[in-house]
Structures are given as structure tokens and as C-alpha cells.
C-alpha positions as a LaTeX table, in Angstrom:
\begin{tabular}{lrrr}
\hline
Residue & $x$ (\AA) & $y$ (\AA) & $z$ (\AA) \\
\hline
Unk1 & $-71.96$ & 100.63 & 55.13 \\
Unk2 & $-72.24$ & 99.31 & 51.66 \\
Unk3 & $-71.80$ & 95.01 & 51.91 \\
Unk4 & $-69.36$ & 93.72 & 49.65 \\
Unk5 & $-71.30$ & 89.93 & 48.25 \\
Unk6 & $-69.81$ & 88.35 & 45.75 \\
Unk7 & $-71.33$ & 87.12 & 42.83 \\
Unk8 & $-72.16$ & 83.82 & 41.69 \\
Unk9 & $-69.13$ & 83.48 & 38.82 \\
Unk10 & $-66.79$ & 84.75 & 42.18 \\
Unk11 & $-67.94$ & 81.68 & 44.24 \\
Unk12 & $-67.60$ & 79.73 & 41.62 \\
Unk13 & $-63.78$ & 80.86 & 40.32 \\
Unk14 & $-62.69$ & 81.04 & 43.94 \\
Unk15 & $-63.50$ & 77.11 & 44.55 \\
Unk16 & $-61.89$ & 76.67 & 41.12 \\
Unk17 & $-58.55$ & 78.50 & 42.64 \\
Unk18 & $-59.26$ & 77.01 & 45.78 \\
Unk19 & $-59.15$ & 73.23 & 44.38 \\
Unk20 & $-55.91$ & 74.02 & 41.40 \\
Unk21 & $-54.25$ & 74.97 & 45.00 \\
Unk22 & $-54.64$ & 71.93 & 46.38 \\
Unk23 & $-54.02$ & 69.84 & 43.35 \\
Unk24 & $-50.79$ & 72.16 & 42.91 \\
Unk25 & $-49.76$ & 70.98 & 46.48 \\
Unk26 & $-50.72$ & 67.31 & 46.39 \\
Unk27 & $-48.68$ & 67.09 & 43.18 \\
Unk28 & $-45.85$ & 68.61 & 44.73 \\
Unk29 & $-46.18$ & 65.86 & 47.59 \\
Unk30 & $-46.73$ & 62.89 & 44.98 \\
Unk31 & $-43.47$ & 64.64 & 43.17 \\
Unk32 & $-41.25$ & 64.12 & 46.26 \\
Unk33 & $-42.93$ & 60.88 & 47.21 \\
Unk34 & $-42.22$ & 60.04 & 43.90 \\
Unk35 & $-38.51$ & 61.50 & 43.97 \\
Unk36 & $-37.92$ & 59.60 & 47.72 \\
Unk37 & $-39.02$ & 56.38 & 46.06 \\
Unk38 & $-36.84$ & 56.41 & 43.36 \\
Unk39 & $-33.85$ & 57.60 & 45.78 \\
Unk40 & $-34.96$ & 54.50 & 48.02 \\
Unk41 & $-34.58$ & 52.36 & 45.17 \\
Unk42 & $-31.70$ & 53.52 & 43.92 \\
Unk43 & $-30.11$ & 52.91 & 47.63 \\
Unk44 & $-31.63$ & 49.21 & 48.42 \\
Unk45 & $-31.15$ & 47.57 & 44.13 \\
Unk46 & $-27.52$ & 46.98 & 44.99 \\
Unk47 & $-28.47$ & 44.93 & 48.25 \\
Unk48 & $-30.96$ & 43.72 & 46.71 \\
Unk49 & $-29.23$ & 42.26 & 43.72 \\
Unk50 & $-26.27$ & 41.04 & 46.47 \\
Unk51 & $-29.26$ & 38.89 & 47.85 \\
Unk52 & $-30.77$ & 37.53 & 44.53 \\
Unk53 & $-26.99$ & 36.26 & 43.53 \\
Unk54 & $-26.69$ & 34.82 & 46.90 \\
Unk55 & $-30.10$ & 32.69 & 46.33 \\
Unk56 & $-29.03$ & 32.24 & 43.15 \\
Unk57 & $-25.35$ & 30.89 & 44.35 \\
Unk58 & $-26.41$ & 28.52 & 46.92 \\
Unk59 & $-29.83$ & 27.31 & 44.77 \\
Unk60 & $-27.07$ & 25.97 & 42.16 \\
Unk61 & $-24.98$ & 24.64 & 45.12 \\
Unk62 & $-27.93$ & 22.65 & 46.42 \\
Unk63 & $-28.82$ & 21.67 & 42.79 \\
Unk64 & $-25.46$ & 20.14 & 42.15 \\
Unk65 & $-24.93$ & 18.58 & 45.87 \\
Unk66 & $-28.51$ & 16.70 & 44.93 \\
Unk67 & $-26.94$ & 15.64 & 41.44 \\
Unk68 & $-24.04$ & 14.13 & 43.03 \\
Unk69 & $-26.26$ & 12.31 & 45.63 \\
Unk70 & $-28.18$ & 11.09 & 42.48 \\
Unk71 & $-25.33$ & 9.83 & 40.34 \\
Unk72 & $-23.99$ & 8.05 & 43.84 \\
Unk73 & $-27.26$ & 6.22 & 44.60 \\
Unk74 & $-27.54$ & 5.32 & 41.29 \\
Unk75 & $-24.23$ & 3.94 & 40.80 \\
Unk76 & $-24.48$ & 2.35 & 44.02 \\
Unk77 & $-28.05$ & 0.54 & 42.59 \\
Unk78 & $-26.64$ & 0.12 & 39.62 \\
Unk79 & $-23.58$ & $-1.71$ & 41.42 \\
Unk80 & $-26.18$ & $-4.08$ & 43.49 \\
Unk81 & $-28.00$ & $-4.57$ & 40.69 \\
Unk82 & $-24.99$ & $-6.17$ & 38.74 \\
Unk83 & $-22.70$ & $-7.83$ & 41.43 \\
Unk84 & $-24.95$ & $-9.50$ & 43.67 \\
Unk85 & $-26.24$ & $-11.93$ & 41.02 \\
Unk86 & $-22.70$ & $-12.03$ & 39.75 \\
Unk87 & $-21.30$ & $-13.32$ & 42.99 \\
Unk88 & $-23.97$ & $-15.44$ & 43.45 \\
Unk89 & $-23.44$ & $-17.14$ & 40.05 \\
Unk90 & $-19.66$ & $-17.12$ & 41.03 \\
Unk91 & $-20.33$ & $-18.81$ & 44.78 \\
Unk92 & $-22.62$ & $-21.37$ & 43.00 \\
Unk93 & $-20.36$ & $-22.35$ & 39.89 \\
Unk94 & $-17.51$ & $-23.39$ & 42.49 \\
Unk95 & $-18.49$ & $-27.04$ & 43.27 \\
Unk96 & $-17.20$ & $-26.64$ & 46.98 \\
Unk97 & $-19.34$ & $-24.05$ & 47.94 \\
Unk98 & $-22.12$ & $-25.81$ & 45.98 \\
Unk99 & $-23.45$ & $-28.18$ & 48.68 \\
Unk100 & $-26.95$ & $-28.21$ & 50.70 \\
Unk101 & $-25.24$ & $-27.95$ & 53.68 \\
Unk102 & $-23.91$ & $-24.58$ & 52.93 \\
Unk103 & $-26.83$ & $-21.31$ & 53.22 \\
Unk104 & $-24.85$ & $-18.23$ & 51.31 \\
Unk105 & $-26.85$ & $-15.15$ & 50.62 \\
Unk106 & $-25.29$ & $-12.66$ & 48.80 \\
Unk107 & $-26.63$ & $-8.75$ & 48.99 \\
Unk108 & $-25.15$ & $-5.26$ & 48.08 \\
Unk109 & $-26.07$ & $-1.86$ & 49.59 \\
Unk110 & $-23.70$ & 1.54 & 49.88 \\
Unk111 & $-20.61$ & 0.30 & 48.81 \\
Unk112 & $-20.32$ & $-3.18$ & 50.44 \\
Unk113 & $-21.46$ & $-6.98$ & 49.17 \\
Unk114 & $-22.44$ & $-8.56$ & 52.75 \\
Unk115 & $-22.12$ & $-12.37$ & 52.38 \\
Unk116 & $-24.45$ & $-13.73$ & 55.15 \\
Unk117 & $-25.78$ & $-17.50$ & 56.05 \\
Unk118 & $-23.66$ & $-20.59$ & 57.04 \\
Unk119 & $-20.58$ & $-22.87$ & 55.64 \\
Unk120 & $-19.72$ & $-26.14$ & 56.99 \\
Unk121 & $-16.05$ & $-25.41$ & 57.34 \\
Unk122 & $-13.76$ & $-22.21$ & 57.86 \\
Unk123 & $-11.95$ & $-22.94$ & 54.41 \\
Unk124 & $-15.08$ & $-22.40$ & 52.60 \\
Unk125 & $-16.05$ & $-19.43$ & 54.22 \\
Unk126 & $-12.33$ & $-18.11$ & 53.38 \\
Unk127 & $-13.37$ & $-19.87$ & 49.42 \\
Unk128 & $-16.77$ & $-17.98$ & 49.75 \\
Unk129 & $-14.92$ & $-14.62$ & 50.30 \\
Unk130 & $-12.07$ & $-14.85$ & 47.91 \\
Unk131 & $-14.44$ & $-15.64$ & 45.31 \\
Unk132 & $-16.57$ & $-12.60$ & 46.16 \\
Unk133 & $-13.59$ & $-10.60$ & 46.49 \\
Unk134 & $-12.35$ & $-11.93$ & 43.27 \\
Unk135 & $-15.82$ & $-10.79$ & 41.15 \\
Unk136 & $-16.14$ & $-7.71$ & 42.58 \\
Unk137 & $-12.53$ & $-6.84$ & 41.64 \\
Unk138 & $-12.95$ & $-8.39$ & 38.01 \\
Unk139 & $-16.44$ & $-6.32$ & 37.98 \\
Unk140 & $-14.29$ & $-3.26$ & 37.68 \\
Unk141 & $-16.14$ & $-2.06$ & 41.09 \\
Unk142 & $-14.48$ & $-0.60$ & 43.92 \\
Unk143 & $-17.35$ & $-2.46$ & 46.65 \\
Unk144 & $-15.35$ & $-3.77$ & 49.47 \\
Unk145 & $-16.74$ & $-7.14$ & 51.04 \\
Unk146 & $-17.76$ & $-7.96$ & 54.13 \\
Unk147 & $-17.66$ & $-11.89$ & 54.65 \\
Unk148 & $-20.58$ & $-12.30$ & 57.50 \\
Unk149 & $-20.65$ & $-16.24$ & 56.58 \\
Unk150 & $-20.86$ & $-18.32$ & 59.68 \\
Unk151 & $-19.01$ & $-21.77$ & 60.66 \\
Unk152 & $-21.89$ & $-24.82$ & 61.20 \\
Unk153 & $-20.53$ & $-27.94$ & 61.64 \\
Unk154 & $-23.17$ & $-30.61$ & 60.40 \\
\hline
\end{tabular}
């Protein structure tokens, strides 16, 4: 029998073939990997996008909830900041409620002027209050007070 050997160029053009093959076949699987990714895509960018304007949605809803809260507390501080020394000037200026026997502190936080200490009588704590009242009101605020003065007979 005659042997059948292949020559050197053979070898050599059948590992070319071999390896263009398997190229040909591993671009055929990148082309549908490539194909499936683009079909997943395609499928998920709508819930996708339904997510990002959801974040986006409740990001500005949070955003303008924590402007609100700022504009409040600064009004509020900006309230404080004005009426307590204006009732306090107000309490003073009244010659009544001007006496060393009477302790009135005056202080504003969330809304409310709290008058706090002692009077010597229940008309001036009833003076103290309508006075407060009457500032806040001319103020142009919308504070409420709460008249926490106590009664010390001396």
C-alpha cells in the first residue's frame, strides 16, 4: 500500500482552514450575542427610562419639600429675630409693667412668643399679654402668644 503524507504547505493550509472555521463560528456566536443584547436592550430602555423619571420625580419632590422647610425655618427665625425684642421694648415702654418687682422674659420659637417670669398682680399679666398680643398683630405676623407669666404677690 502506497501511504498518503501530506506535505508541509497541506499542514500548514489545513490549520489555516481549520482556524477561519472557528473564527467563522465564534463570529457567528459574537453576532447573536451581539443581536440578543441589542434585543435585551431594546426590551428593558422603556423600564428603564420609567425608573429614571420616577427618581427624577420624587428627587424634585424632596428638593422642593426641603425648600419649603427652609423658607418656614427661616421665616420663623426671621420672626424671633424681629418680635421678641419688639415685645420686649413694648413690655418695657409701658410704665406698669416697668417695675423691679415684675421678671418678664420674652422668647419666640415655631410660631409662638412665650412670655415667661412673674407679675405682681393678675391685671398686669392680662397688660403683659395684650401688649404682646398687640405687637405681634401690628408686626404684620401671624405668631400666636402664649402668656406663661406667673402671679407673685410681693
Amino acid at each position: 500500500m502506497k501511504q498518503i503524507t501530506t506535505s508541509g504547505f497541506g499542514r500548514v493550509a489545513l490549520a489555516i482552514g481549520l482556524c477561519v472555521s472557528s473564527a467563522g463560528f465564534g463570529l457567528v456566536g459574537c453576532q447573536n450575542t451581539v443581536a440578543g443584547l441589542k434585543e435585551d436592550t431594546d426590551k428593558n430602555a422603556p423600564v428603564i427610562e420609567n425608573a429614571a423619571e420616577k427618581a427624577v420625580d420624587a428627587t424634585k419632590r424632596a428638593a422642593q419639600t426641603a425648600d419649603e422647610k427652609l423658607k418656614s425655618t427661616t421665616a420663623n427665625a426671621g420672626d424671633a429675630a424681629n418680635l421678641t425684642p419688639k415685645v420686649k421694648s413694648a413690655i418695657v415702654a409701658n410704665s406698669k409693667l416697668n417695675d423691679p418687682k415684675n421678671l418678664i422674659n420674652v422668647d419666640t420659637k415655631d410660631g409662638v412668643v412665650f412670655l415667661k417670669g412673674h407679675v405682681a398682680s393678675n391685671d398686669e399679666k392680662k397688660l403683659a399679654g395684650d401688649i404682646a398680643a398687640k405687637t405681634v398683630q401690628n408686626a404684620g405676623s401671624k405668631d400666636t402668644v402664649m402668656n406663661q407669666l406667673t402671679v407673685t404677690s410681693h
